[in-house]
C-alpha positions as CSV (number, residue, x, y, z in Angstrom):
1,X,-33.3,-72.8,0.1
2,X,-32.5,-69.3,-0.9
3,X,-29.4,-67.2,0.9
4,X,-27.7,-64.1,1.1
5,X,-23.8,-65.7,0.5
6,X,-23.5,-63.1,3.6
7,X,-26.0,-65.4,5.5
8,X,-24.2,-68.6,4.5
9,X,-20.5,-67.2,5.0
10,X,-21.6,-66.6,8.7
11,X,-22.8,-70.2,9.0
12,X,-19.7,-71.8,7.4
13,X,-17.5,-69.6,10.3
14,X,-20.5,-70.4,13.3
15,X,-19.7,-74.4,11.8
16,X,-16.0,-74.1,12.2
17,X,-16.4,-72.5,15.7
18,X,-14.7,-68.9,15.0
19,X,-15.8,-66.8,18.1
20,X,-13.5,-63.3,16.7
21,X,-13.1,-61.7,12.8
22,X,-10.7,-59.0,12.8
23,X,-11.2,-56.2,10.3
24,X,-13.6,-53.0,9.4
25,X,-16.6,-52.8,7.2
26,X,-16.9,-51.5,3.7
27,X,-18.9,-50.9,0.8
28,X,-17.9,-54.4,-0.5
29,X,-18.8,-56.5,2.9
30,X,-21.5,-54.5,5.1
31,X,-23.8,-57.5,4.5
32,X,-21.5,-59.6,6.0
33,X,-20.7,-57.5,8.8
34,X,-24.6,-57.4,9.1
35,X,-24.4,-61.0,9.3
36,X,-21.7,-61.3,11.9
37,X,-23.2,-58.8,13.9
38,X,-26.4,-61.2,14.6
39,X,-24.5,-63.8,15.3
40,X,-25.3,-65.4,19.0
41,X,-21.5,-66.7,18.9
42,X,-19.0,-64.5,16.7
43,X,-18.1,-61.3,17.1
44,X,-16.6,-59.0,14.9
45,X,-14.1,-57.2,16.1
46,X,-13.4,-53.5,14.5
47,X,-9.6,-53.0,14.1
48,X,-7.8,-49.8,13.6
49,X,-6.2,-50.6,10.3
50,X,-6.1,-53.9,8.7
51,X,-2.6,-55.2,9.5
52,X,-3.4,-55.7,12.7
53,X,-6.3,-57.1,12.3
54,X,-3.9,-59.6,10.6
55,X,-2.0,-59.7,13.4
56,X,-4.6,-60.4,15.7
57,X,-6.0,-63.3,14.2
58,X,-2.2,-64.8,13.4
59,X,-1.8,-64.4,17.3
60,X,-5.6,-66.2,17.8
61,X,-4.4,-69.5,15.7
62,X,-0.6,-69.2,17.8
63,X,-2.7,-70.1,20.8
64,X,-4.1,-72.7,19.3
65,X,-7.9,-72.1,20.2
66,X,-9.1,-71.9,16.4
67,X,-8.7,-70.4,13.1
68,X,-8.0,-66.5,13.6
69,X,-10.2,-65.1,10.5
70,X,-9.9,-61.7,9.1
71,X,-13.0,-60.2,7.3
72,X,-11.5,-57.4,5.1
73,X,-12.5,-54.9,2.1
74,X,-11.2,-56.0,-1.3
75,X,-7.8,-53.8,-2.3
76,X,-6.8,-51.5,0.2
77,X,-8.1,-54.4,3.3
78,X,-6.2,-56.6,1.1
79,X,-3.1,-54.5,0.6
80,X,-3.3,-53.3,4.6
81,X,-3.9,-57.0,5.6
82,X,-0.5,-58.0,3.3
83,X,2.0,-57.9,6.3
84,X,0.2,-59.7,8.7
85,X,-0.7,-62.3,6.0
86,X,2.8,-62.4,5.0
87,X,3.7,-63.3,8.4
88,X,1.2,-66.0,8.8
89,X,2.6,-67.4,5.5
90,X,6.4,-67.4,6.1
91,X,5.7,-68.5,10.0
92,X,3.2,-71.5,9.1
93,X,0.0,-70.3,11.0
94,X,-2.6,-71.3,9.7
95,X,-5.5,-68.0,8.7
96,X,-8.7,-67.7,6.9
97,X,-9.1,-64.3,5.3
98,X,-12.3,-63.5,3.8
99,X,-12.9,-60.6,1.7
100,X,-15.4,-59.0,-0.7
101,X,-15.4,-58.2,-4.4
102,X,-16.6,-55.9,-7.0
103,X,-19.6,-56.5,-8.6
104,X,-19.8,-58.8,-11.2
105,X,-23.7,-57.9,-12.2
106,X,-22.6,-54.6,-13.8
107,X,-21.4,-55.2,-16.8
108,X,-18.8,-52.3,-15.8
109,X,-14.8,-51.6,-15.9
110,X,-13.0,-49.5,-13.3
111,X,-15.2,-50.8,-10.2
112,X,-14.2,-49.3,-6.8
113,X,-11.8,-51.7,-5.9
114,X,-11.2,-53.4,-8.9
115,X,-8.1,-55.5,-9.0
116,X,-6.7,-58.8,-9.3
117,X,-6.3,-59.6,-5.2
118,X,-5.7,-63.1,-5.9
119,X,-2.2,-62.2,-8.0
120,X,-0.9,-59.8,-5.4
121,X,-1.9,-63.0,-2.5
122,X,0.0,-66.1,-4.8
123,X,3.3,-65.9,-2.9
124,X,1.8,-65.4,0.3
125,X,-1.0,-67.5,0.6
126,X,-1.8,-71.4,0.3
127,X,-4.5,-71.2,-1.7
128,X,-7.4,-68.5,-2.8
129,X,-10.6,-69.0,-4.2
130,X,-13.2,-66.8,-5.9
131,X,-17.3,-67.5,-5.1
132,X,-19.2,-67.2,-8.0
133,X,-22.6,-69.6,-6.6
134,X,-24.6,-68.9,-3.6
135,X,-24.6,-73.2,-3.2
136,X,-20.4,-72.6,-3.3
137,X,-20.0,-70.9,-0.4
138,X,-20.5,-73.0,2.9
139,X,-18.5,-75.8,1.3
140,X,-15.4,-73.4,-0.3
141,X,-14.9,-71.7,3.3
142,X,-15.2,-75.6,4.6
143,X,-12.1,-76.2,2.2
144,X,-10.2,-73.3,2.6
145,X,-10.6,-74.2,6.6
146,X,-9.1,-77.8,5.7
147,X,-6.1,-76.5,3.6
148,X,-5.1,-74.1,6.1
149,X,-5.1,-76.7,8.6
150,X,-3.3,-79.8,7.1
151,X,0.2,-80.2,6.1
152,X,2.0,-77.0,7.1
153,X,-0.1,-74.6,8.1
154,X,-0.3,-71.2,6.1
155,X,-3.1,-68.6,5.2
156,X,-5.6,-69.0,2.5
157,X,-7.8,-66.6,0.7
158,X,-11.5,-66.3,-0.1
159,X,-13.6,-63.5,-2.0
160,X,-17.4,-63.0,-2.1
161,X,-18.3,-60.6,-4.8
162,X,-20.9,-58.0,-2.9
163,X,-23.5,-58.7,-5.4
164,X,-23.4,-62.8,-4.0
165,X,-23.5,-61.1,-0.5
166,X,-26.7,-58.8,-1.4
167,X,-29.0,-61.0,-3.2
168,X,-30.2,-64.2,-2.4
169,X,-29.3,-67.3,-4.3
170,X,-30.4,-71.0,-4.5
171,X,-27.7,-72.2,-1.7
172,X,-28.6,-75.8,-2.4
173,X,-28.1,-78.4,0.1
174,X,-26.3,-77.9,3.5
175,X,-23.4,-79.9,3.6
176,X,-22.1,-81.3,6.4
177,X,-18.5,-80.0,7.9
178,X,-16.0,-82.6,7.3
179,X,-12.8,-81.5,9.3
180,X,-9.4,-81.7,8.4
181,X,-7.8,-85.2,8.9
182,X,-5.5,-85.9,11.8
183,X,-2.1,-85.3,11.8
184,X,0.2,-88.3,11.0
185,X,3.3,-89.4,9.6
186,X,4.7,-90.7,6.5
187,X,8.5,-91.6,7.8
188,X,8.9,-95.3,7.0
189,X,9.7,-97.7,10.0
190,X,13.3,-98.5,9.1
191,X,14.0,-94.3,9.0
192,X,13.2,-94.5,12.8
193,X,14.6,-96.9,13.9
194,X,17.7,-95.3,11.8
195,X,17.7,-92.4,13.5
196,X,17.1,-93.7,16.9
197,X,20.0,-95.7,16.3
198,X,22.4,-92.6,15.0
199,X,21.2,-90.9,18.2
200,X,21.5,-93.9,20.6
201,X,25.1,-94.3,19.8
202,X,26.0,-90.7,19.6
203,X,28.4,-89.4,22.5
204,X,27.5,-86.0,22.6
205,X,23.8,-85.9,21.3
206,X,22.0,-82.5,21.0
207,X,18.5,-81.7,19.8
208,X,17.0,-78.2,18.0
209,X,13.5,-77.5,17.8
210,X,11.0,-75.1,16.4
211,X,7.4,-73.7,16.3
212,X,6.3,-76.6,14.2
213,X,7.1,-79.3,17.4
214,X,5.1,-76.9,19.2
215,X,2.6,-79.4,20.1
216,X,5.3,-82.3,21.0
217,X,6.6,-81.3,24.2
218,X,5.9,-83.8,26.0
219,X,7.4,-86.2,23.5
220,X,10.6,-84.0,23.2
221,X,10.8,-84.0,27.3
222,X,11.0,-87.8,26.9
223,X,13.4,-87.8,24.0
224,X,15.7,-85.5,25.6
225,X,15.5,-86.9,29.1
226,X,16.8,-90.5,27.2
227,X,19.8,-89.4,25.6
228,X,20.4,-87.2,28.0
229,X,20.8,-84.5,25.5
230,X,20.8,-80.3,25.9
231,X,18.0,-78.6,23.9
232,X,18.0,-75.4,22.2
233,X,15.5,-73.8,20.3
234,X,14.8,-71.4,17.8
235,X,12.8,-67.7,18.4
236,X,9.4,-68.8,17.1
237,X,10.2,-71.9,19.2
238,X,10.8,-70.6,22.6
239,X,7.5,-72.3,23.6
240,X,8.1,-75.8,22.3
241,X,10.7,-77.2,25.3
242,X,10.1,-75.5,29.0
243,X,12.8,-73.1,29.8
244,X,12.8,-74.2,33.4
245,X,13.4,-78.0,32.5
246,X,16.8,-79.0,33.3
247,X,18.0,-79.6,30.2
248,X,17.4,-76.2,28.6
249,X,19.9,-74.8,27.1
250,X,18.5,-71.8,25.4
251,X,17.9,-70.0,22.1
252,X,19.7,-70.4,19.0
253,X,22.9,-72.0,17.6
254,X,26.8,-71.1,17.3
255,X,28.4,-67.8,18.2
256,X,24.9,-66.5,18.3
257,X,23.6,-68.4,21.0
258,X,24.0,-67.9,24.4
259,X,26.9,-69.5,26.5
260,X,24.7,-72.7,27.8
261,X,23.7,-73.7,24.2
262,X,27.5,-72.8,22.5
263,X,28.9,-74.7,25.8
264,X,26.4,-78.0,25.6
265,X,26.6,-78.6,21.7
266,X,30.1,-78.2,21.2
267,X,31.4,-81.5,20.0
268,X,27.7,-82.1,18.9
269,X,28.1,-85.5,17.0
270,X,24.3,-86.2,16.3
271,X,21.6,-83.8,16.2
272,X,17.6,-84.3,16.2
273,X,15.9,-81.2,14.5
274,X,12.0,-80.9,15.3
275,X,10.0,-78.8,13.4
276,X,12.7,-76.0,12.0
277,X,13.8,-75.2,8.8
278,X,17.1,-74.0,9.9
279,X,16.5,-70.6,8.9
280,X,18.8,-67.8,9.1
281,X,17.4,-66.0,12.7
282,X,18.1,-69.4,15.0
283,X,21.0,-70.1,13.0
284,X,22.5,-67.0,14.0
285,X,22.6,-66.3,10.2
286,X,24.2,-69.7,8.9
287,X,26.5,-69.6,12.0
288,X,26.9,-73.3,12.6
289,X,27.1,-76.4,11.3
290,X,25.2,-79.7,12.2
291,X,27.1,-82.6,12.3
292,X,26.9,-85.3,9.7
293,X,24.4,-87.2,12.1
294,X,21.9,-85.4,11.4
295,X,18.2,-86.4,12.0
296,X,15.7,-84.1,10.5
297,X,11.8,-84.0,11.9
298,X,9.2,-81.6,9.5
299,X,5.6,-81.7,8.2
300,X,7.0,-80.3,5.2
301,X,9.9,-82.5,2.9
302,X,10.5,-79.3,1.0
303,X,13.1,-78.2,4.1
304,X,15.0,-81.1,4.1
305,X,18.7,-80.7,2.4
306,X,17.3,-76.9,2.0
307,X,20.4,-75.5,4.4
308,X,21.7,-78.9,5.7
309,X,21.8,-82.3,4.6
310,X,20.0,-84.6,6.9
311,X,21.1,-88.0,7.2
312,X,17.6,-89.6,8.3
313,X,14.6,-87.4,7.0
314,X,11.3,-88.1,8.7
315,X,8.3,-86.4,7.1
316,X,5.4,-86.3,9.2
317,X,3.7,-84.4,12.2
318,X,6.4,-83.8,15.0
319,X,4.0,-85.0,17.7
320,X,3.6,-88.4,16.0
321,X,7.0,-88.8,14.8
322,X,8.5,-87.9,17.6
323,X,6.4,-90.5,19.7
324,X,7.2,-93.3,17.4
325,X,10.9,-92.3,17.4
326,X,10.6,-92.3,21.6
327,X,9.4,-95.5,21.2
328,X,12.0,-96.9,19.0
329,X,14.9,-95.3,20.9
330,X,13.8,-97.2,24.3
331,X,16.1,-98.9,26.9
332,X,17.1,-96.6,29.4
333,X,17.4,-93.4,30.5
334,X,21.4,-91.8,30.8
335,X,20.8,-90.6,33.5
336,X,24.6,-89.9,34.1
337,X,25.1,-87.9,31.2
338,X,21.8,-85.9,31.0
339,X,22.8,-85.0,35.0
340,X,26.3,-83.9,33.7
341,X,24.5,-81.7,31.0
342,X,22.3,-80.2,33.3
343,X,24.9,-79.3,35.6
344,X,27.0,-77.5,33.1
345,X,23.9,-76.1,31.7
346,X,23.0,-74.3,35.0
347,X,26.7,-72.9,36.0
348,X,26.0,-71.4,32.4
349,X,22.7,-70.0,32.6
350,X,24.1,-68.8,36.4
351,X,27.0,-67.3,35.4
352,X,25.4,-65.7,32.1
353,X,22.4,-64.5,34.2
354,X,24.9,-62.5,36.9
355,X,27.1,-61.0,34.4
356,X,23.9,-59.8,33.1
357,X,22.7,-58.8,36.6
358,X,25.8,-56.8,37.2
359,X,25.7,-54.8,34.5
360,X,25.4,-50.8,35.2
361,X,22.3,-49.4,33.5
362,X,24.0,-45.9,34.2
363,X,20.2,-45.1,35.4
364,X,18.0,-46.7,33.5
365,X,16.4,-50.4,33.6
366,X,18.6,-53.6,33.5
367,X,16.7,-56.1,31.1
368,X,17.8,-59.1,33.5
369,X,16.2,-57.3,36.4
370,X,13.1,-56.6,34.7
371,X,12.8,-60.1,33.1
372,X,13.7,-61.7,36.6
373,X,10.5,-60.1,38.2
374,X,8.1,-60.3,35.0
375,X,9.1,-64.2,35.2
376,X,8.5,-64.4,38.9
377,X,4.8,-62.8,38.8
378,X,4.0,-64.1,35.5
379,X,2.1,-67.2,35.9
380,X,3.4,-70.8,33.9
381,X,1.1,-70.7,31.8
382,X,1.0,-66.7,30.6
383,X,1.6,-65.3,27.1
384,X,4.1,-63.3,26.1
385,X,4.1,-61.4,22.9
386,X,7.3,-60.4,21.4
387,X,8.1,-57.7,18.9
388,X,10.5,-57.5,16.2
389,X,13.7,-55.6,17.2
390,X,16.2,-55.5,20.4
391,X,14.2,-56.7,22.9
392,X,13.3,-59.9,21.0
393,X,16.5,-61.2,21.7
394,X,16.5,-59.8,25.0
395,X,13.5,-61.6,25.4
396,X,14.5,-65.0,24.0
397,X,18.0,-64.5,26.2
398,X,16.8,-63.8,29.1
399,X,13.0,-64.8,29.7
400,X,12.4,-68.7,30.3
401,X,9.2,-69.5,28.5
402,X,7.7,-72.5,30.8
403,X,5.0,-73.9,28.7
404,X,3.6,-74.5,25.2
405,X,2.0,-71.7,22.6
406,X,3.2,-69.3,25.3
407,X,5.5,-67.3,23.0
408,X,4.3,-65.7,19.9
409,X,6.9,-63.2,17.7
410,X,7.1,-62.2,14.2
411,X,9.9,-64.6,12.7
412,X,10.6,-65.0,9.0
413,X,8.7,-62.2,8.1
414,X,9.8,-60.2,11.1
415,X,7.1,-57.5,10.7
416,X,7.1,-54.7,13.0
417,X,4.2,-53.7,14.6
418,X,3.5,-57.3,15.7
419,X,2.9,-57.3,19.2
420,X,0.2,-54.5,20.2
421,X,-2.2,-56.2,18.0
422,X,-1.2,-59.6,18.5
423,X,-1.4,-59.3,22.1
424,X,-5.2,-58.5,22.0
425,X,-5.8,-61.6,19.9
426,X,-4.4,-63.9,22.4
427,X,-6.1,-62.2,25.0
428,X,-9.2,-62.4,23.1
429,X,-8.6,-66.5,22.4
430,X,-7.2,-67.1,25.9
431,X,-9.4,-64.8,28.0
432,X,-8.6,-66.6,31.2
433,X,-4.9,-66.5,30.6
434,X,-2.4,-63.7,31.4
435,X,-1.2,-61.5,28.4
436,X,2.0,-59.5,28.4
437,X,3.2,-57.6,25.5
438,X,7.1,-56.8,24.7
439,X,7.6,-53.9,22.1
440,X,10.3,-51.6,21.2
441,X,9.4,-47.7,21.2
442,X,10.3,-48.3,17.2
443,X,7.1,-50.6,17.1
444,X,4.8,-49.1,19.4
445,X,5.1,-46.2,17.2
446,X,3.4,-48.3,14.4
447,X,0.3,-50.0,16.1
448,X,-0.3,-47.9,19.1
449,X,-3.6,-47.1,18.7
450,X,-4.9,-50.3,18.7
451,X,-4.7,-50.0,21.9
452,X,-8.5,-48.8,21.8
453,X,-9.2,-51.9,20.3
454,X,-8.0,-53.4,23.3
455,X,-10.2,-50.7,25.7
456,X,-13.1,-51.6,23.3
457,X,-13.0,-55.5,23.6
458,X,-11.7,-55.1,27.8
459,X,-8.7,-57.1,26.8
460,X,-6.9,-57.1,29.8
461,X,-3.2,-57.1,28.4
462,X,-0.4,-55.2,30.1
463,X,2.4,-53.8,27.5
464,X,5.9,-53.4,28.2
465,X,7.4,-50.6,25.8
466,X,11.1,-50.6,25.8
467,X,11.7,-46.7,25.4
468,X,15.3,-46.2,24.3
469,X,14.8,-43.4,21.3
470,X,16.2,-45.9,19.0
471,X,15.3,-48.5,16.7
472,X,17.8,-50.5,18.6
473,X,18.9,-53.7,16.6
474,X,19.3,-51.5,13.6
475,X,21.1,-48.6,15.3
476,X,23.5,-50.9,16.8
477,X,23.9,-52.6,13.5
478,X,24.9,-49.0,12.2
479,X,27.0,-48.1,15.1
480,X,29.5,-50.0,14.8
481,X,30.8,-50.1,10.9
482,X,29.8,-46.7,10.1
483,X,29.7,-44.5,13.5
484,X,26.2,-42.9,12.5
485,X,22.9,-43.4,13.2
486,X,21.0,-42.9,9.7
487,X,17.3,-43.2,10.3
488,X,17.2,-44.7,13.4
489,X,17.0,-42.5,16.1
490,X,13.0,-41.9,16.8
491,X,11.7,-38.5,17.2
492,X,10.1,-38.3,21.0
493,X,6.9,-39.7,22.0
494,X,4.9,-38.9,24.9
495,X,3.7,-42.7,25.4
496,X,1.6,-41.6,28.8
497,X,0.0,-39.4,26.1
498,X,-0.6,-42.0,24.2
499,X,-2.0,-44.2,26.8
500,X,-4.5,-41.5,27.9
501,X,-5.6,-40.7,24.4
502,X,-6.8,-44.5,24.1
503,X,-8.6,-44.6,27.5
504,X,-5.8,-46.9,29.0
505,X,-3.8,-47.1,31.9
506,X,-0.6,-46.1,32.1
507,X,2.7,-46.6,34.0
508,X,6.5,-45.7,33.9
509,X,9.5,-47.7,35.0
510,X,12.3,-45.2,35.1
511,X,14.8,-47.3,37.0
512,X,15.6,-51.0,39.0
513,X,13.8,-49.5,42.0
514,X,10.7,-49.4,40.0
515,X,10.7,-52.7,38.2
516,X,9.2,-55.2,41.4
517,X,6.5,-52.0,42.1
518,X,5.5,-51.4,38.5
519,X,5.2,-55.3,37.4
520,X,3.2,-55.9,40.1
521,X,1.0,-52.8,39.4
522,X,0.7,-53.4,35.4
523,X,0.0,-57.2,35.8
524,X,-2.9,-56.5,38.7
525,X,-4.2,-54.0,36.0
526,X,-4.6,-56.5,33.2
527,X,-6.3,-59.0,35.4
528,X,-9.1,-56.5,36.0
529,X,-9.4,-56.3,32.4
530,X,-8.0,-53.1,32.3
531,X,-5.4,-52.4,29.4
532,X,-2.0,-50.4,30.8
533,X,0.5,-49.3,28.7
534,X,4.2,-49.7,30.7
535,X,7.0,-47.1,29.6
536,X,10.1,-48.7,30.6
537,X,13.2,-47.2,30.1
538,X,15.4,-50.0,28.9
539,X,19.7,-50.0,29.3
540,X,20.7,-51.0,26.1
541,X,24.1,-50.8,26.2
542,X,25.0,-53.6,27.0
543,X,24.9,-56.4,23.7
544,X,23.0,-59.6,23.2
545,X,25.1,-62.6,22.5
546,X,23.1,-62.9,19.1
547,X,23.6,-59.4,18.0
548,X,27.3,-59.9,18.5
549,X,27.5,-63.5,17.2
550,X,25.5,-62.4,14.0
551,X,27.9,-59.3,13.8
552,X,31.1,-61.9,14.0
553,X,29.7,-64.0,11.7
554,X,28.5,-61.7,8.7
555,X,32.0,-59.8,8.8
556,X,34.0,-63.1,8.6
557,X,31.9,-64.0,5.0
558,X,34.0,-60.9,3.5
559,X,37.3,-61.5,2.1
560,X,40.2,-60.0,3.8
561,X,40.2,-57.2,1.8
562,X,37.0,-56.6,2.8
563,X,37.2,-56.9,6.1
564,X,40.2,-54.7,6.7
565,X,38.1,-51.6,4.4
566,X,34.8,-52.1,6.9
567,X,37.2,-52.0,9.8
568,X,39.4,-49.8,8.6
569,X,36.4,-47.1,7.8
570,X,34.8,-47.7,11.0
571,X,38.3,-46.6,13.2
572,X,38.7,-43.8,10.7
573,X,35.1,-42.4,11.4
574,X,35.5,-42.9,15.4
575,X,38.8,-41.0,15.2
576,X,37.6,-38.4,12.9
577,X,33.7,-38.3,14.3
C-alpha cells in the first residue's frame, strides 16, 4: 500500500478518536490540513495564533474526553505553541502535537523553517519523535498517544517532514491500535495497610488533594467520610473533592488558605496527600508544614521527599490506590468527629462568606455577590475556566466547584492568556455542558480575539472579564512594598468594542444590581450557542486570604534587617508619595 504520511497521520488521529486539531495551515503541513479537512470525523479547527491553539487542546484533555492535538507549522507554530505546551507539561495533561518539517529531499541548508524543534521541546515535552518512513507513521503517532497517556501525563512531540506528507510511500502493513495499559498501582500491601494504620489512629486527620486524584472522587468521599477528616485542595485541584460536600474545607494550606482550611488542619497530626506535588501555589508558597504522619499518594515517585518527607509513599494511580487504601482502612465510619468537622467547617465558610458579603464595593461589583449568583444558575456539572491573576483566587475562594474535571486553570506554568482559548476547547469537548470563562482585563488583553474562533465553531461559552485597569495580583504585590504601580496599570480597552469586532455578544455588569440580571442573560446566551463577552467591573479592594498569607509568609523568610529596610521603605514612600 502506498500513502501520503498526510493520509496516514489522519488515520492514526481518526484511530485514537480525536474529533478537534487546533492550529493554522502552512507551507510545511497543507497536505495534512487537506487530509483533516476530508475527514467524516475530525475537524480542524483554525486558531488565531498558536498558543491558544495550545490552550485549547490542554483544556480538551482537562475534560477528559480525549487527547487535545495541536497540528502546527515547524518554528514559529512551534515557538507560538511553547506556552501552551509548557503548561500542559508542568500541569501533567497529557497533548499530542504534531507538526511539519523541512524538507529532507533537497539536499539544501537554510530551509524556511529550519531548526532543531526537538532541542527547544526537551524540557517541556515527554518525548518527541522525527518520521523519516511512510510505514513509521501510524504506529509512532500510536506511541506518542501511549506515552502521553501512561504514567503522568505530559505532552509529546511529533514531526512529518513535508516531503513524507507530499509523496506517497510504501506504508507497509496497518497495524492495529494497541491502547495504553490501565492505570494501576505499584504501592506494596504492607505500605497500605501502613498508612491506613497512621491515619486510623490519628486524632486530628486531614487530607490534601490535587489534579492528579482528579478521577478518585468518589474514593476520596469515602476516605474522608471514614476518618472523618476536612479536605482541602490545591488550585488545579478544585475539581477533585465537591465544594458542596460537608467536609470541604477549601483551597490551599497555612496562612494562605482560607479560615475553614487554617481552622480544620490546625493540630493536623496525620495527613493523606492525593495526587499533589506540594508545590509552591497550594502551599501558599512553602507556608506550612505537614506533620510527621505523612501519607503520600502520586503516579509519579519523583515528588515524594521533593518538598516533604512522607512517611508511607504509595506510587501508583490515585483512583486505585486510593480504593485499596479505603479498603484497608475499614471498620467504621466517625461519624462523631467528621459531624464536629463539618460543623466548624460551615460556621467558617458562613462567617468567611458574610464578611465577604459585607464588604463595600464603593460602586462597583462584590466578587462574593457575583460568585453567589454564577454558582446558583450554573448547573453541577458546568465548567469553569480560570485565568491566571486576581480572580483565580477569587475564584478558588469563593466559587464551590461541585463536580469532577469542572475546573481548568493555568498552574505551574501559570500562563496568561489561558482562559479565552481554553474555554472554547472544553466547550468544543463537552458540547452539551455549560462553559463559563473567568479572565482578568490583563488576560483578555492577550487572547481576545479568539473569540472569533469561538463565533466560528458556535461555541456557546459566556466570559466573565474582571475589568479593574490593573493587572491585579501583581499591582497589589507592588502596592504595598514599594507604593507604585510599575507596569501594571493597563491602558483602556473598550471590551464591548471588542466583542462587536468578533461578531459576539456583549454585556456589562457595572454594579450588584446588575449581577442576578446579567448572569442570567450571559448564561441564556451561551446555551443558544451564542458566544457573549461579560464586562464586569470587579471591587478589588478588598484582599484574598492567599494574597495576604503569601505576602506574610515571603516577608518573614528575610532577616530582620531585611524586613525592617522593606518596611521601612514602604512607610517612607506612603509618607513622602
Amino acid at each position: 500500500m502506498r500513502q501520503t504520511a498526510a493520509r496516514l497521520a489522519r488515520e492514526a488521529l481518526e484511530q485514537l478518536g480525536v474529533r478537534h486539531t487546533f492550529g493554522i495551515p502552512g507551507v510545511h503541513n497543507t497536505e495534512l490540513y487537506d487530509q483533516l479537512g476530508a475527514s467524516q470525523s475530525i475537524t480542524p479547527v483554525l486558531v488565531a495564533h498558536e498558543c491558544s491553539g495550545a490552550f485549547m487542546a490542554d483544556a480538551v484533555s482537562r475534560t477528559g474526553t480525549g487527547i487535545g492535538t495541536l497540528a502546527i507549522v515547524p518554528a514559529a507554530g512551534v515557538t507560538h505553541a511553547a506556552s501552551g505546551i509548557g503548561e500542559a507539561f508542568l500541569d501533567g495533561i497529557p497533548m499530542l502535537v504534531i507538526a511539519g518539517g523541512v524538507r529532507r529531499d533537497l539536499g539544501r541548508a537554510y530551509q524556511l523553517h529550519d531548526m532543531d524543534q526537538h532541542a527547544l521541546l526537551a524540557p517541556i515535552t515527554k518525548r518527541r519523535w522525527r518520521v523519516t518512513r511512510h510505514a513509521d507513521v501510524i504506529p509512532v503517532i500510536h506511541e506518542a498517544y501511549r506515552v502521553a497517556t501512561s504514567g503522568e501525563p505530559g505532552p509529546v512531540f511529533v514531526e512529518i517532514p513535508v516531503d513524507l506528507q507530499l509523496m506517497p510511500g510504501d506504508a507497509g502493513e496497518p497495524p492495529a491500535f494497541l491502547p495504553a495499559p490501565a492505570a494501576g498501582s505499584r504501592a506494596a500491601a504492607g505500605d497500605i495497610a501502613r498508612a491506613a494504620g497512621l491515619l486510623r489512629a490519628a486524632q486530628r486527620p486531614a487530607i490534601f488533594c490535587g489534579w492528579g486524584a482528579v478521577d478518585a472522587t468518589a474514593e476520596l468521599i469515602a476516605i474522608a467520610e471514614l476518618l472523618g477528616a476536612p479536605v482541602s485542595t490545591t488550585l488545579q485541584g478544585l475539581s477533585t473533592f465537591p465544594g458542596n460536600h460537608r467536609l470541604h474545607a477549601g483551597f490551599a494550606l497555612g496562612r494562605a488558605a482560607v479560615p475553614a482550611v487554617e481552622n480544620a488542619f490546625e493540630g493536623c497530626d496525620a495527613l493523606l496527600a492525593a495526587g499533589t506535588r506540594f508545590a509552591e501555589i497550594p502551599t501558599g508558597s512553602y507556608g506550612w508544614e505537614p506533620p510527621a504522619n505523612l501519607v503520600h499518594v502520586d503516579i509519579n515517585p519523583q515528588v515524594f521527599g521533593a518538598n516533604y518527607p512522607a512517611a508511607v509513599a504509595l506510587e501508583g494511580d490515585a483512583r486505585v490506590t486510593l480504593a485499596a487504601l479505603r479498603d484497608a482502612l475499614g471498620g467504621t465510619a466517625m461519624r462523631a468527629r467528621a459531624d464536629a468537622v463539618a460543623a466548624a467547617i460551615a460556621r467558617d465558610k458562613a462567617a468567611y462568606r458574610e464578611e465577604w458579603l459585607a464588604h463595600d464595593p464603593k460602586g462597583r461589583v462584590n466578587p462574593q455577590r457575583f460568585f453567589s449568583a454564577l454558582r446558583a444558575r450554573l448547573p453541577d456539572d458546568g465548567i469553569v475556566v480560570a485565568d491566571d491573576g486576581n480572580h483565580t483566587f477569587m475564584v478558588a475562594e469563593l466559587m464551590p466547584i461541585h463536580a469532577p474535571r469542572c475546573y481548568f486553570s493555568p498552574s505551574d506554568f501559570n500562563s496568561m492568556g489561558y482562559c479565552i482559548p481554553a474555554a472554547i476547547g472544553a466547550k468544543l469537548a463537552r458540547p452539551e455542558r455549560a462553559v463559563v470563562g473567568i479572565v482578568g482585563d490583563g488576560a483578555a488583553r492577550m487572547t481576545g480575539l479568539e473569540i472569533a474562533t469561538a463565533v466560528a465553531q458556535e461555541a456557546g461559552v459566556a466570559w466573565f472579564v474582571f475589568n479593574d485597569g490593573e493587572l491585579a495580583q501583581i499591582a497589589q504585590a507592588q502596592e504595598t512594598p514599594y507604593n507604585r504601580k510599575t507596569c501594571s496599570v493597563l491602558p483602556q480597552l473598550d471590551f464591548e468594542g471588542l466583542a462587536r469586532a468578533n461578531r459576539a455578544g456583549f454585556l456589562a455588569m457595572r454594579d450588584d444590581s446588575e449581577i442576578e440580571e446579567v448572569v442570567a442573560g450571559a448564561l441564556a446566551a451561551a446555551a443558544r450557542g451564542a458566544p457573549v463577552l461579560v464586562d464586569v467591573r470587579i471591587d478589588y479592594s478588598k484582599r484574598t486570604r492567599f494574597t495576604e498569607g503569601v505576602i506574610r509568609t515571603n516577608l518573614k523568610r528575610f532577616g530582620l534587617a531585611d524586613q525592617a529596610r522593606l518596611v521601612g521603605r514602604a512607610l517612607w514612600r506612603r509618607i513622602a508619595g
